[in-house]
C-alpha positions, 0 to 999 in steps of 0.5 A: 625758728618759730615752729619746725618740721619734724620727720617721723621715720615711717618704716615700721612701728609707732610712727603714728603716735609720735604724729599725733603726740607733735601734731597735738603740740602744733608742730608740723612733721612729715612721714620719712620713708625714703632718703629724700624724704630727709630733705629740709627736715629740722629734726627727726624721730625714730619710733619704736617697733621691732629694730630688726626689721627697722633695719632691714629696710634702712639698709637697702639703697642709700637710705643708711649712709644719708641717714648717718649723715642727717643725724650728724647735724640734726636732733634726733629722738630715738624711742625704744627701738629708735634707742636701739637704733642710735646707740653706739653699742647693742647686746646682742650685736646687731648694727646700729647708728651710733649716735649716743654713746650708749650701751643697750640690752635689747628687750631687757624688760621683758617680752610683750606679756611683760609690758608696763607702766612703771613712774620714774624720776627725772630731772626735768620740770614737772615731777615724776614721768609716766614709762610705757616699758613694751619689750623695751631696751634697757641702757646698760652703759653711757659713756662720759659725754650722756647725760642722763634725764630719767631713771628707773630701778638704778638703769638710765631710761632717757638720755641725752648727748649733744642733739640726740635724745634717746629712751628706753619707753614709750613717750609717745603712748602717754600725755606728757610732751616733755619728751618730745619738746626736748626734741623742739628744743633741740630744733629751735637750738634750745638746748 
């Protein structure tokens, strides 16, 4: 697969920034508001924002039932509420995908007047990683089968299992495209 189209779920949230951040790397992407939307798509992101809400829309019709479905075969990038999203299990309760076998505490870094920018160490190429931490969610357990790309403070804050991709920040707010190209990667069976 030379280059792949990428869906950006455009409910709620960052969804322009992760546009803008693949369209920069020459990767085509299409906004996903509407299960068919879901269609021929290689891969997908699921932005941050507020997951409550996110949720909200995706459970009216069938949009959550061909959602589950789309991600059991297809890479997924889940960035801060996207996180929330994938994960298996979320503190406090709420519903969740249960992609990545991942426990979250949902804005455990703080509220919105706490947002930062902290560097964290990971082990892909290329040094140090910016994080943008905006009421983000912290990863508080990951099972066996996760493997864990980023750390910071001791807590886990970008994983991986199998094709699905998830962090606790904002990737798409900085200029560094690792992220996201682990998502290509994922598209183009590069893992």
């Amino acid at each position: 697969m030379a280059s792949p189209t990428i869906g950006v779920l455009a409910l709620q949230g960052a969804y322009a920034a992760h546009q803008r951040m693949l369209h920069g790397m020459g990767v085509a992407t299409r906004e996903v508001r509407q299960p068919q939307d879901l269609a021929g798509l290689d891969g997908l992101v699921l932005p941050g924002g507020e997951s409550t809400t996110q949720l909200h829309f995706l459970q009216q019709g069938d949009f959550w039932p061909a959602l589950q479905q789309f991600l059991t075969t297809r890479p997924c990038l889940g960035t801060c509420a996207g996180l929330i999203l994938l994960a298996c299990s979320v503190q406090p309760t709420q519903p969740s995908l249960g992609v990545l076998d991942v426990t979250v505490q949902r804005n455990a870094y703080g509220r919105q007047r706490d947002s930062r920018i902290r560097q964290a160490d990971t082990t892909l190429p290329g040094g140090p990683m910016e994080l943008v931490l905006i009421r983000a969610p912290r990863i508080v357990d990951a099972g066996a089968a996760v493997q864990v790309l980023a750390q910071c403070d001791g807590d886990p804050v970008l994983v991986r299992q199998g094709h699905a991709i998830g962090c606790s920040f904002h990737t798409e707010l900085c200029n560094d495209t690792r992220v996201h190209q682990l998502l290509v990667n994922a598209c183009r069976n590069e893992l």
